[in-house]
C-alpha positions as CSV (number, residue, x, y, z in Angstrom):
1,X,24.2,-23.1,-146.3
2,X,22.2,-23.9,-143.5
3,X,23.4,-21.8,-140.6
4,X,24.2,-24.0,-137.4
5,X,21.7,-23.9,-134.6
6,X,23.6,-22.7,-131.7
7,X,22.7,-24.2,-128.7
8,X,21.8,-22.1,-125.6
9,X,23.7,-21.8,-122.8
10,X,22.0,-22.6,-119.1
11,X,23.1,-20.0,-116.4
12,X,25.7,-21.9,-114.2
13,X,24.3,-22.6,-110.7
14,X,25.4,-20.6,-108.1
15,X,26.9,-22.3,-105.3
16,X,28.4,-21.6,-101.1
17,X,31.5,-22.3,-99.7
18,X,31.5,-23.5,-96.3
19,X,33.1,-20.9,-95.4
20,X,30.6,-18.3,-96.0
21,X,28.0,-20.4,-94.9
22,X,29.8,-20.2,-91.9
23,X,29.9,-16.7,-91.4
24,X,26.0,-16.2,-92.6
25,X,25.0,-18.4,-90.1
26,X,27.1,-17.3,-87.3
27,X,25.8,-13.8,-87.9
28,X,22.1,-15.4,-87.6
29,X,22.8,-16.2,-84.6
30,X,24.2,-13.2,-82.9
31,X,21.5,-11.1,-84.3
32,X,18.9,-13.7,-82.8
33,X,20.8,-14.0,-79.5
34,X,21.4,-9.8,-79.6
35,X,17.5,-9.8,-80.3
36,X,16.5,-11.9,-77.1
37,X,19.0,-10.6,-74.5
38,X,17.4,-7.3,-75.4
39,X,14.3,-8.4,-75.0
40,X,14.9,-10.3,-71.6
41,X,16.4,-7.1,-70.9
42,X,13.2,-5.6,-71.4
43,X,11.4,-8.0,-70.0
44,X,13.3,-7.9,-66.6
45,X,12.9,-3.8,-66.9
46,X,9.7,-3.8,-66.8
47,X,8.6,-6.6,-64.4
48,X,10.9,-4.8,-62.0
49,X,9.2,-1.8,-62.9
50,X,5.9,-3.3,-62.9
51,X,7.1,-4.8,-59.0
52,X,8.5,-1.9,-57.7
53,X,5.2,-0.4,-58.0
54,X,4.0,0.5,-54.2
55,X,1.0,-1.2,-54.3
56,X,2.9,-4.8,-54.8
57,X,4.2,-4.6,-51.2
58,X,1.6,-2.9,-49.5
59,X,-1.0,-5.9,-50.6
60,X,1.9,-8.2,-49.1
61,X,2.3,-6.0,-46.3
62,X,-1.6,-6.2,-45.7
63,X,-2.0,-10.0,-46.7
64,X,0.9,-11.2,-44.3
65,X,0.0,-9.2,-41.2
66,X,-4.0,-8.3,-41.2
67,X,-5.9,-10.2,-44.0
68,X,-6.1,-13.6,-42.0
69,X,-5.7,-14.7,-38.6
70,X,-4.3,-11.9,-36.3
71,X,-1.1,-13.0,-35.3
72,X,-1.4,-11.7,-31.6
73,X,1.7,-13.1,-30.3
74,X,3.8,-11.3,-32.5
75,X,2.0,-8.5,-32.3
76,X,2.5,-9.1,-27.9
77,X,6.6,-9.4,-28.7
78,X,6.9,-5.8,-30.6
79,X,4.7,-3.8,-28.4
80,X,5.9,-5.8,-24.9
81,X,8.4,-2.8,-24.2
82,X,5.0,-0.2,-24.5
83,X,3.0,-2.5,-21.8
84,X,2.8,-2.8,-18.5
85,X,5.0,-5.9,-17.6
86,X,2.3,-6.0,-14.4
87,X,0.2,-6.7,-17.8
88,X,-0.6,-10.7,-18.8
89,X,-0.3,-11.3,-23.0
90,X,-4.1,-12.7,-22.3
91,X,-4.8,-8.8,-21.9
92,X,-3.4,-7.5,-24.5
93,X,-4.4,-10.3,-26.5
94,X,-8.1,-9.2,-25.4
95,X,-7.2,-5.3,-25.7
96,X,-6.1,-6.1,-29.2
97,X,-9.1,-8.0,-30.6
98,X,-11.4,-5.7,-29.3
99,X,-10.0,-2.8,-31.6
100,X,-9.4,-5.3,-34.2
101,X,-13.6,-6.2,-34.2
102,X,-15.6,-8.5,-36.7
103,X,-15.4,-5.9,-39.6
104,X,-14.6,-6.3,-43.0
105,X,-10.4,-5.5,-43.0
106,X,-9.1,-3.2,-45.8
107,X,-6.6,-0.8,-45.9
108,X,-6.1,2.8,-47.6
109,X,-3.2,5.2,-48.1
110,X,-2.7,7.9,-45.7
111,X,-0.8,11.5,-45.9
112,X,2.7,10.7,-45.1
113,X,4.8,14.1,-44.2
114,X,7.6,12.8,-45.7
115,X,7.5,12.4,-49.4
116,X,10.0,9.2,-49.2
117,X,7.2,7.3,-47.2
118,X,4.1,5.9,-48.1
119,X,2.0,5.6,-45.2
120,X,-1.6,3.2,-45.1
121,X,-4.4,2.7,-42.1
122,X,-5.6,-0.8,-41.6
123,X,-9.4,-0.7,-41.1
124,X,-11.7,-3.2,-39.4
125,X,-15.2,-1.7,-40.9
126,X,-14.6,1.7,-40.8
127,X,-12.9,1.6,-37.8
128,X,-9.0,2.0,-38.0
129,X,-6.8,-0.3,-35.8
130,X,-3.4,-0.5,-37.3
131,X,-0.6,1.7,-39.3
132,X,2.1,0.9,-41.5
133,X,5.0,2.7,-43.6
134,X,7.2,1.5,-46.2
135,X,10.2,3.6,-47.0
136,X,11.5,3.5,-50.9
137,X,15.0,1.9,-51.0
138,X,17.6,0.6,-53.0
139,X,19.0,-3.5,-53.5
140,X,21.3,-3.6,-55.3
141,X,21.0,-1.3,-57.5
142,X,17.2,-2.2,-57.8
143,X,14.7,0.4,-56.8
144,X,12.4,-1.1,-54.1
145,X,9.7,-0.7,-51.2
146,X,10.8,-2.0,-47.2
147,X,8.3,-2.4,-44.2
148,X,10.0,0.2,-42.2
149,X,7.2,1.2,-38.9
150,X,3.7,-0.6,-38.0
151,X,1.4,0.2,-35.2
152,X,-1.4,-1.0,-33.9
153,X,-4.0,0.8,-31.7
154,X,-5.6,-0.9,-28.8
155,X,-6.9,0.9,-25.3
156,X,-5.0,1.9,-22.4
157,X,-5.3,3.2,-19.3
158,X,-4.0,6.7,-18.0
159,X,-1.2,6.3,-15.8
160,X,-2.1,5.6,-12.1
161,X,-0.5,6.2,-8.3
162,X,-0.8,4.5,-5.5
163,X,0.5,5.9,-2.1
164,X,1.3,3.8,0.8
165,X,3.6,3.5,3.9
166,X,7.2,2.4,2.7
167,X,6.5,-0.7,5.0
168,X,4.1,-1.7,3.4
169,X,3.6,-3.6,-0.1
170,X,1.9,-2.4,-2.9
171,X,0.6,-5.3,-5.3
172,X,-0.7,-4.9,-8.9
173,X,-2.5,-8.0,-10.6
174,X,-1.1,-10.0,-7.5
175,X,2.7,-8.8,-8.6
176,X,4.4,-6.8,-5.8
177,X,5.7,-3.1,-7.1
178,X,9.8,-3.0,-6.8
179,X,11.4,0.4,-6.4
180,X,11.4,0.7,-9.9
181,X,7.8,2.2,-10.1
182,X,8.7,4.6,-6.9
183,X,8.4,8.4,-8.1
184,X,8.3,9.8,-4.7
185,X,8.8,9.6,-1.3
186,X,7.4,11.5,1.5
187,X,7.0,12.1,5.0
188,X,3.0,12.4,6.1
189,X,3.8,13.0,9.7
190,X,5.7,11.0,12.1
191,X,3.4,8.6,13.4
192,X,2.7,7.4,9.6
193,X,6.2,7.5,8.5
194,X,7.3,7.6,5.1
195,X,5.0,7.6,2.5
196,X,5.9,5.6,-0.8
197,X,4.3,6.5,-4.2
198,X,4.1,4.3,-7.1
199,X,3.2,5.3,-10.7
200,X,1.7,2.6,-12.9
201,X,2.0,2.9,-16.4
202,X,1.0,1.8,-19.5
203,X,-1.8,-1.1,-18.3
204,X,-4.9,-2.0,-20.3
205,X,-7.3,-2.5,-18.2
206,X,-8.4,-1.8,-14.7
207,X,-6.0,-3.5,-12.4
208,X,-6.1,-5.5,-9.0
209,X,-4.7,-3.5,-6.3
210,X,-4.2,-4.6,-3.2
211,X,-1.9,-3.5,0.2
212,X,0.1,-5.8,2.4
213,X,1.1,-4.7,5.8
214,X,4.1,-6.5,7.7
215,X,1.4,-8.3,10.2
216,X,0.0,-9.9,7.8
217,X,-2.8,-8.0,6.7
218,X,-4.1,-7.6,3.2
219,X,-6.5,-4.9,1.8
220,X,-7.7,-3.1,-1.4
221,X,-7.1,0.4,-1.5
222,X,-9.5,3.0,-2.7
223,X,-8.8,6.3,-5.1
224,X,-8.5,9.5,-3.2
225,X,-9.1,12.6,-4.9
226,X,-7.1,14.9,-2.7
227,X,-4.0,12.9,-3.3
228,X,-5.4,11.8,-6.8
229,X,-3.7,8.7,-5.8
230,X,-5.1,5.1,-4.6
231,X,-4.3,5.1,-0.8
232,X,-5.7,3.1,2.3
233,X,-5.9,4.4,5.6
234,X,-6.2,2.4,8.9
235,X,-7.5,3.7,12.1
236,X,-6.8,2.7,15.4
237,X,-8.3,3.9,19.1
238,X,-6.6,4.1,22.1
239,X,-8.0,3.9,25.7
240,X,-5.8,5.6,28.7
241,X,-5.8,7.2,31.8
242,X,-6.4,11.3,32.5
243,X,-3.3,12.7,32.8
244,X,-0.9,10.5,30.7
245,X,-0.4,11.7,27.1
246,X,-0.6,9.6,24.2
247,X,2.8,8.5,22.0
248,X,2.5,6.3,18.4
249,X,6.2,5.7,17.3
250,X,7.6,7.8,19.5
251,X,5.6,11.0,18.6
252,X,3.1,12.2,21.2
253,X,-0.6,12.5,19.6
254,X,-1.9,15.8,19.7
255,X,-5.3,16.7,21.6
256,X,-7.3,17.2,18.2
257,X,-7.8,13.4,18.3
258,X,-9.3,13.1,21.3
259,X,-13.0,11.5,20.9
260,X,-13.7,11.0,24.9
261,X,-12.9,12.5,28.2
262,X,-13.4,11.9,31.7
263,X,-15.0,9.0,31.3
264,X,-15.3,7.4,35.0
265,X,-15.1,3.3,35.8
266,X,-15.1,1.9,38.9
267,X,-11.5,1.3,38.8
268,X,-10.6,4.9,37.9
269,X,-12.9,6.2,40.2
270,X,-11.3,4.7,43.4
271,X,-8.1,6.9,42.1
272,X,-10.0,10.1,41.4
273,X,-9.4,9.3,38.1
274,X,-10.6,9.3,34.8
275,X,-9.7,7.9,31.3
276,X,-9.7,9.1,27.8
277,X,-10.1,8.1,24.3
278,X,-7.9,9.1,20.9
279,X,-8.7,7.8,17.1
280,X,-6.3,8.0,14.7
281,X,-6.5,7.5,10.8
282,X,-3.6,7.3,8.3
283,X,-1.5,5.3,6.2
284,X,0.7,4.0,9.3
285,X,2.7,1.0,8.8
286,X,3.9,-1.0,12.4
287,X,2.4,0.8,15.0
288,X,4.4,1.4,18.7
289,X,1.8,3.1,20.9
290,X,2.6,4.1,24.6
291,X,1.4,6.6,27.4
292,X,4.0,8.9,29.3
293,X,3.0,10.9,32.7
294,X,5.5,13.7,32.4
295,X,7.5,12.2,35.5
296,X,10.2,10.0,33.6
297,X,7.1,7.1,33.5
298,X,7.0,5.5,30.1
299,X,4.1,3.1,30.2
300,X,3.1,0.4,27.2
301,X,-0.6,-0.3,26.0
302,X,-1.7,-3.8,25.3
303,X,-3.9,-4.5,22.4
304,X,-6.8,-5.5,23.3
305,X,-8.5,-5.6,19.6
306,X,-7.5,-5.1,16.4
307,X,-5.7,-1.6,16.5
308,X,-7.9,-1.1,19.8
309,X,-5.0,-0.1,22.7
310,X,-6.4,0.3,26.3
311,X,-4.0,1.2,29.2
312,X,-4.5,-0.7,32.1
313,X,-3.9,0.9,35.4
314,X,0.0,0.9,35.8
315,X,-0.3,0.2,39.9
316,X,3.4,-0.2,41.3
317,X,3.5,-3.6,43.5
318,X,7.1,-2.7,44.2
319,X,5.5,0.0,46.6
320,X,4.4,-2.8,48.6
321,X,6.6,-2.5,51.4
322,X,6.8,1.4,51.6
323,X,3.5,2.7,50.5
324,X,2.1,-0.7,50.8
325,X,3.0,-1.2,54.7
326,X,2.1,2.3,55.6
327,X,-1.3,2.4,54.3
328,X,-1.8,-1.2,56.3
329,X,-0.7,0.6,59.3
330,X,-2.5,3.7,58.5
331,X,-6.0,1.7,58.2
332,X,-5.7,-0.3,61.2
333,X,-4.8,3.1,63.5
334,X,-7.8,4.6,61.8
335,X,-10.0,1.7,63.0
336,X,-8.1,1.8,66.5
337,X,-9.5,5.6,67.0
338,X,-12.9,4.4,65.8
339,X,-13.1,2.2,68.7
340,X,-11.4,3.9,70.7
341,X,-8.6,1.7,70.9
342,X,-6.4,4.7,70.1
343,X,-5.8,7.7,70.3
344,X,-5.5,11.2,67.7
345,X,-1.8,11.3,69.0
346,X,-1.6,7.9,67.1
347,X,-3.5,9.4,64.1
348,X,-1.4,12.4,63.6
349,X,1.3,9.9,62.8
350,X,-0.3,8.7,59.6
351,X,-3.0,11.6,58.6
352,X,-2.1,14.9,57.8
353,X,-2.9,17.7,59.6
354,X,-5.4,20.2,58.5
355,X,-6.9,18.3,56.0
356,X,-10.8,17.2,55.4
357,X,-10.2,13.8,56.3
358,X,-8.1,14.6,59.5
359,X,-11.1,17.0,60.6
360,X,-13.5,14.1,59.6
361,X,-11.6,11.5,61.8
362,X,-11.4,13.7,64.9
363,X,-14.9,14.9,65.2
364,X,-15.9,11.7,63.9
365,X,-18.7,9.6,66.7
366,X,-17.3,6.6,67.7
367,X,-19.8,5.8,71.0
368,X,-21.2,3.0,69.2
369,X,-17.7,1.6,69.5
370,X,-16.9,1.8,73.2
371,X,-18.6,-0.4,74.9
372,X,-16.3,-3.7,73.9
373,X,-13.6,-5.7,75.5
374,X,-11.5,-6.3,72.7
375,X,-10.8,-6.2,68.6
376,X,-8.8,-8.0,66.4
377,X,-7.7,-7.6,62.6
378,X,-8.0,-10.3,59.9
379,X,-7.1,-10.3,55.8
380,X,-5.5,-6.9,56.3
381,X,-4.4,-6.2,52.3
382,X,-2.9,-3.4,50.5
383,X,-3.4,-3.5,46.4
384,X,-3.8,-1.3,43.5
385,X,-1.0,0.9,44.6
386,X,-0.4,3.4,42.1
387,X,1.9,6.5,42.0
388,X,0.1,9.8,40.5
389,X,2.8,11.9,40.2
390,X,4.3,15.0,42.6
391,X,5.3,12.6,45.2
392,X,1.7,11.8,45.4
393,X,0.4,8.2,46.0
394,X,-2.8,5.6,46.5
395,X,-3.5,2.5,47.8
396,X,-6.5,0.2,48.4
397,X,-6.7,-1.7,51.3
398,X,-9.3,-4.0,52.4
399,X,-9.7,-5.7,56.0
400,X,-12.0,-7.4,58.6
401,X,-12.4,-5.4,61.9
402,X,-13.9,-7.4,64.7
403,X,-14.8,-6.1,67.7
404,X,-15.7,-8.2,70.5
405,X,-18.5,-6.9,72.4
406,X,-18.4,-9.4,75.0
407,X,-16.7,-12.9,74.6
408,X,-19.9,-14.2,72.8
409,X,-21.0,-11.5,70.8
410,X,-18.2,-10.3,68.0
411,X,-19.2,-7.8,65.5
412,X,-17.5,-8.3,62.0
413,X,-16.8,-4.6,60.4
414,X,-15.6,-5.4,56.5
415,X,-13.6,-2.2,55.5
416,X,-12.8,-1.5,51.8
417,X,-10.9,2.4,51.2
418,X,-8.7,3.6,49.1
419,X,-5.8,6.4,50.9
420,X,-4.3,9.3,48.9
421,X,-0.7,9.3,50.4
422,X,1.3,12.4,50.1
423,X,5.2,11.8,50.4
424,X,7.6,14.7,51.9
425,X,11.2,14.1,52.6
426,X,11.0,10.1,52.8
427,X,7.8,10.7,55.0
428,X,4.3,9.4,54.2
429,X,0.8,10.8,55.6
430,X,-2.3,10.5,54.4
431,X,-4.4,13.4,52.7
432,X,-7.5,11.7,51.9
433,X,-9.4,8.1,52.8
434,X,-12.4,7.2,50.5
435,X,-14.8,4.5,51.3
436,X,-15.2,1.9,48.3
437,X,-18.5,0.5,49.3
């Protein structure tokens, strides 16, 4: 019997529910998305590493602030508190770019004494004219590099004084100094007054300096070693009379500046007197300059140049009709006895006793006089009376004697002296009569 073929079986085809589909493809995904936020993870890891590195900032640090254009006026507003506000920004912008030069700019790290700081030197060339830190930090949570000091190096000047007299006014690039640079004050002597010194700091390059007084005048003032300050000192002279000592702002000016004495003039000579001269150097300010005699007389000098005083002769007109009168009367009786129109009875009423020019009078020959019938006075004037001190005075006076020899013939006798008048208890006489001619 012929066996049946039996027919083979085919394996049955496997097949998914949804569901696990589902679940296989759900896990896909999580693995994929577990797979890429690890990466990014990575990724972000290390490109924050790879920024935190120091040399990411310090190329932004250099690029932004010294590659390119300088950016002078920023650099003018952070360093305006280390300038001299007496300073212009033109200055420092000049200053600045002359440390800054044509070089090629680069920039190296530095040793930084703290460890937390990384500190570089900008270079122009070889030449360095700038500084910056960073300081390692923090955000949030993120490690990181901060722009935490800069400086930049550009020339200044040492520190410089000026010393003047508090009334006047210091100037610096045409700007008046306030009281804010004053860093001492001082007394030179009396006649200068106080002495102001200003200190100057912190400018960049050799200043304008000039002085103002109160009358207007305007100078530049020169360095002085001795002081180690810039001063300026004016002189002034002063012109007066023998015998009458010299006071600037109320302070009397001692001999040691004395230039000239006993210098005679025509004027001075008629009062057996003589003048003198004083210069004076120093940082005054207003100037009061006077002569006093020692007897209460207080006596002001005109200016007669620039800080050139003179004292004029300080005749007393109100003497007039005291010293003034007498010496009129005096000078007439003394022309009486010459003619002998008078007598020495008359004399001794206006010339003292015992003196040279008494003696002179009354052994004086006056023949040529006598033979006249008459005299007469004309333009009989007393001037220049002055009072010398210890109730001693003079007076000039000038006249026209005529003396009439006969009616026809009158002889004209011009008379020009000058009488030294001694005064005792209200009482004048005369000590001394000198020609002028």
């Amino acid at each position: 019997m012929e066996r049946k073929r039996k027919r083979a079986r085919r394996p049955k085809k496997k097949t998914f529910t949804p569901l696990f589909t589902a679940i296989f493809a759900t896990l896909i995904v999580v693995c994929g998305a577990v797979v890429f936020a690890g990466l990014t993870r990575l990724w972000r890891q290390l490109d924050a590493y790879e920024k935190s590195l120091p040399y990411n900032y310090s190329d932004a640090i250099f690029e932004r602030y010294f590659a390119g254009d300088i950016d002078y006026r920023l650099f003018y507003i952070t360093e305006k508190q280390n300038i001299s506000p007496l300073e212009p920004y033109d200055n420092f912008q000049k200053s600045l770019a002359a440390s800054v030069g044509s070089g090629a700019r680069s920039y190296v790290s530095v040793r930084s004494d703290d460890p937390a700081v990384l500190k570089y030197a900008v270079l122009s060339g070889e030449a360095k004219f700038a500084e910056f830190e960073m300081t390692h930090t923090n955000i949030h949570g993120a490690a990181t590099w901060e722009l935490s000091a800069m400086r930049i190096f550009y020339q200044k000047l040492e520190d410089f004084k000026i010393t003047v007299s508090a009334e006047a006014t210091a100037y610096v690039n045409g700007l008046p100094l306030g009281e804010e640079y004053v860093t001492a004050r001082a007394a030179a002597d009396p006649i200068c007054g106080e002495q102001l010194t200003y200190t100057v700091r912190n400018m960049l390059f050799e200043p304008t300096v000039a002085v103002a007084y109160p009358n207007g005048e305007q100078v530049a003032p020169y360095y002085r070693e001795d002081i180690d300050a810039y001063a300026h000192e004016r002189a002034f002279t002063a012109d007066l009379l023998t015998g009458w000592a010299l006071t600037v702002n109320g302070e009397e000016l001692g001999e040691q500046y004395l230039t000239a004495e006993d210098i005679a003039t025509p004027e001075t000579s008629r009062l057996r007197l003589s003048r003198k001269q004083y210069a004076y150097s120093g940082s005054f300010g207003k100037l009061t300059v006077t002569a006093a005699d020692g007897f209460g007389r207080e006596y002001a000098l005109r200016e007669r140049g620039e800080f050139d005083y003179y004292m004029d002769i300080p005749y007393s007109p109100e003497l007039a009709p005291t010293v003034g009168e007498f010496s009129k009367n005096a000078t007439t009786a003394y022309c009486e006895y010459l003619t002998r129109d008078s007598t020495m009875e008359n004399i001794r009423k206006y010339f003292q006793t015992g003196t040279a020019t008494y003696e002179g009078i009354r052994t004086s020959e006056v023949s040529a006089y006598t033979n006249h019938i008459g005299y007469h006075f004309e333009r009989v004037e007393a001037s220049e009376m002055y009072y010398h001190g210890e109730s001693l005075y003079s007076c000039r006076v000038t006249l026209d004697h005529y003396v009439h020899r006969t009616a026809s013939d009158i002889r004209h006798f011009p008379l020009d002296v000058t009488l030294f008048i001694v005064e005792n208890n209200g009482k004048y006489l005369v000590r001394d009569l000198v020609s002028n001619a």
